[in-house]
C-alpha positions, -999 to +999 in steps of 0.1 A: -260+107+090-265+141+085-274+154+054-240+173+050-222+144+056-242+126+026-235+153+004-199+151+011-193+116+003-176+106-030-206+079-035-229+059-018-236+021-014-258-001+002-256-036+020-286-056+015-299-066+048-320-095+060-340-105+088-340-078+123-307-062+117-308-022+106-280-017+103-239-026+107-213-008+131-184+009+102-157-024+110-179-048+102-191-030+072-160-019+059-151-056+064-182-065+044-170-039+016-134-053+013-145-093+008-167-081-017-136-059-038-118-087-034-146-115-045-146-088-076-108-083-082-107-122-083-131-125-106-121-103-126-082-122-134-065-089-114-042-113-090-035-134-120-004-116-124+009-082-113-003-053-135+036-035-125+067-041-147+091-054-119+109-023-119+073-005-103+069-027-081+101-025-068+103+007-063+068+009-048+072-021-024+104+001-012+085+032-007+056+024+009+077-002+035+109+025+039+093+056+033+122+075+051+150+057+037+136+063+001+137+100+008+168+103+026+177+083-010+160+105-031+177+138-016+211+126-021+208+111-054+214+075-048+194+047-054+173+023-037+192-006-016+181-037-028+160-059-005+162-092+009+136-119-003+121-112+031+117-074+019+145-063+047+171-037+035+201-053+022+224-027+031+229+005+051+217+032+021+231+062+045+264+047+043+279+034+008+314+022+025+330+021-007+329+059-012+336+064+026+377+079+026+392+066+055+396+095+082+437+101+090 
């Protein structure tokens, strides 16, 4: 790496290697990194229960899987459909058919 590219990291870390190997390609290092947050997350009681009040994680589990739909729900002042347990969008947010006056 160049030394640019060193300076420009946020922080630096090192894999302990044995035996001939020099080095990792980045997927199976990042994949190294990850086990090893997890290993530590585990041990450390995070998954035990949710760190969110239901109402955060709600709203974040909506955002981050209907990004669009939570805008288009945002701009009009209307809240968040409710999902299925299968996290699918219970209803049509664009629409609300009870406010809809029939056309004559």
């Amino acid at each position: 790496m160049s030394d640019a590219a060193i300076a420009a990291a946020d922080d630096h870390i090192a894999i302990p290697m044995h035996g001939l190997g020099a080095s990792l390609n980045v997927s199976v290092a990042v994949g190294v990194i990850l086990l090893e947050a997890e290993r530590q997350r585990i041990a450390a009681g995070f998954y035990e229960r949710s760190r969110l009040t239901p109402e955060e994680r709600a709203r974040t589990l909506f955002e981050w899987s209907y990004p669009d739909i939570a805008e288009r729900c945002r701009q009009h002042g209307r809240p968040y459909p409710p999902l299925t347990a299968d996290g699918m969008v219970a209803s049509n947010p664009s629409i609300d058919v009870s406010t809809v006056t029939p056309q004559e």
